[in-house]
ZASEVO-968490 format. One line per 3 residues: number of its first residue (from 1); their letters; for each residue y, z, x of C-alpha. Coordinates in nm, 2 decimals. Layout:
# ZASEVO-968490
NUM) A) Y:Z:X  ...
//
This chain:
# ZASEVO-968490
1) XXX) 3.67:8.48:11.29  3.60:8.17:11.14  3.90:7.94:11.28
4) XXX) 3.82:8.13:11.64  3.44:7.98:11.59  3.57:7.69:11.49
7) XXX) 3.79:7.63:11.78  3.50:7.73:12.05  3.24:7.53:11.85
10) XXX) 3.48:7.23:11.87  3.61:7.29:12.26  3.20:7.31:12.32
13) XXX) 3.12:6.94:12.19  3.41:6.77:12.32  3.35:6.89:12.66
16) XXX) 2.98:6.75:12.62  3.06:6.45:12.45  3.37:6.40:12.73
19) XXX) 3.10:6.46:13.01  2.82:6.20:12.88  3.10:5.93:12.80
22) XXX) 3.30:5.97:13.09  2.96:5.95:13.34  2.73:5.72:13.19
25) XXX) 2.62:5.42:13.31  2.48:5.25:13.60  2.80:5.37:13.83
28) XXX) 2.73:5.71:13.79  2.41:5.82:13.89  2.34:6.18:13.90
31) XXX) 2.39:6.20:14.32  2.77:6.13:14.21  3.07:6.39:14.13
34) XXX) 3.07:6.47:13.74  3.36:6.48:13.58  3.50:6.64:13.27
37) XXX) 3.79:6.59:13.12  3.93:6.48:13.43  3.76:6.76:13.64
40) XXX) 3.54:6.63:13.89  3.26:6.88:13.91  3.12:6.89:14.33
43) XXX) 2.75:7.03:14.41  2.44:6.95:14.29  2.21:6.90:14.02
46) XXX) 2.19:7.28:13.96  2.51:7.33:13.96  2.54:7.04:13.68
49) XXX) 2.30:7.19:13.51  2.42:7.53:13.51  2.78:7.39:13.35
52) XXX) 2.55:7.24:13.12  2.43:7.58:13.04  2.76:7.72:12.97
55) XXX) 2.87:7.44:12.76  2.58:7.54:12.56  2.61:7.94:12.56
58) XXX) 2.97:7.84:12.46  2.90:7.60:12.19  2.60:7.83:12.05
61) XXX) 2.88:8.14:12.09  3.14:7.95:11.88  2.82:7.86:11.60
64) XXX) 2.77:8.20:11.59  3.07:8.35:11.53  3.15:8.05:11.24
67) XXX) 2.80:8.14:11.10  2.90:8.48:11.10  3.26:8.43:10.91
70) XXX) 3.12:8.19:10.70  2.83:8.50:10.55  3.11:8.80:10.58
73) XXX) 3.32:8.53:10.35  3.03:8.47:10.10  2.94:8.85:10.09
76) XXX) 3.29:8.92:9.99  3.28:8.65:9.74  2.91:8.78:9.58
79) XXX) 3.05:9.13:9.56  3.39:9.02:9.40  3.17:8.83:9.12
82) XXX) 2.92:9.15:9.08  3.23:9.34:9.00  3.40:9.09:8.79
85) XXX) 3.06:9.06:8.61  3.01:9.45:8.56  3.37:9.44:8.44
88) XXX) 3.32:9.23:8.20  3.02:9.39:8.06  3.20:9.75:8.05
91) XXX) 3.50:9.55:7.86  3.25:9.39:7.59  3.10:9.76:7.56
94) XXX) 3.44:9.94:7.50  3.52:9.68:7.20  3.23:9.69:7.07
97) XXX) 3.27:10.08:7.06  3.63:10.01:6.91  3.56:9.76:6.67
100) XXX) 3.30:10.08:6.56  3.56:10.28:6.55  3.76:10.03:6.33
103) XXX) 3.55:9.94:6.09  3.45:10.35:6.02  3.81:10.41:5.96
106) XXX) 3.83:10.12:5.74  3.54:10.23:5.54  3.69:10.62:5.54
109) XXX) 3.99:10.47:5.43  3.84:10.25:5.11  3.67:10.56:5.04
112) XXX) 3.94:10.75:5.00  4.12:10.55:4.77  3.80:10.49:4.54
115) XXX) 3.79:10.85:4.54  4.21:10.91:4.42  4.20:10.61:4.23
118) XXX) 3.90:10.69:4.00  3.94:10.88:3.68  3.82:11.29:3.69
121) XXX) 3.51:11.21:3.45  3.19:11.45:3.48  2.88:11.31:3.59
124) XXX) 2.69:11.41:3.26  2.98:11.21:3.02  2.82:10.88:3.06
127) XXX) 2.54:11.02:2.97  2.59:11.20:2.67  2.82:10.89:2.50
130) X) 2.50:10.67:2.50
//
C-alpha cells in the first residue's frame, strides 16, 4: 500500500513539475495548447484547470494511501513492542517465582541435613550439665 502511494504520489508531481517546466515562459501564454509530457492538452482555461484538478485529486490520492501504509506500519510496530514488553515482564515474573522456588528447596535441603547430621541430644541436657 505504501509503494502503490508512492508510485501515484510520485506520477502526480512529475506530471505537474513536467507541465510548469515544459510551458513557462513568455512563449507560452495561457491562450496556447499545454503540454504534458509530450501531450498537448487542446480547450480552454477550464479545461486546464480541471487537469489541474486531477493532478491534484491524484497526487492527494497517492498522499493518502502513503499516509495510510506509513500508520498501518507503525501500528504494527507499537503493538509488536507492547507484546515484546508484556513478555518480558511475564518472563522476569516466572524467574523470579523460580528463583523462589530455588532458594526454598535449598533451604529445605540445608535443613534437612542439620537435622540428620546433629546428634539425638534432649532439649533439657544442656541444661541440666550447667
Amino acid at each position: 500500500m505504501i509503494i502503490i502511494g508512492l508510485v501515484i504520489l510520485i506520477a502526480a508531481v512529475v506530471a505537474g513539475v513536467a507541465g510548469v517546466l515544459s510551458n513557462s515562459g513568455s512563449g507560452h501564454p495561457l491562450t496556447h495548447h499545454f503540454a504534458v509530457l509530450g501531450y498537448h492538452v487542446t480547450g480552454s482555461t477550464g479545461t486546464l484547470f480541471l487537469s489541474g484538478i486531477v493532478v491534484g485529486a491524484l497526487g492527494l490520492l497517492g498522499l493518502s494511501l502513503l499516509l495510510a501504509g506509513a500508520r498501518r506500519t507503525s501500528r504494527r510496530g507499537h503493538e509488536a513492542r507492547h507484546g515484546l514488553t508484556q513478555s518480558r515482564r511475564e518472563t522476569a515474573a516466572v524467574s523470579q517465582d523460580r528463583d523462589d522456588l530455588l532458594g526454598q528447596r535449598e533451604t529445605a535441603r540445608a535443613g534437612a541435613a542439620v537435622n540428620e547430621h546433629a546428634p539425638d541430644v534432649p532439649a533439657d541436657a544442656s541444661v541440666a550439665s550447667d
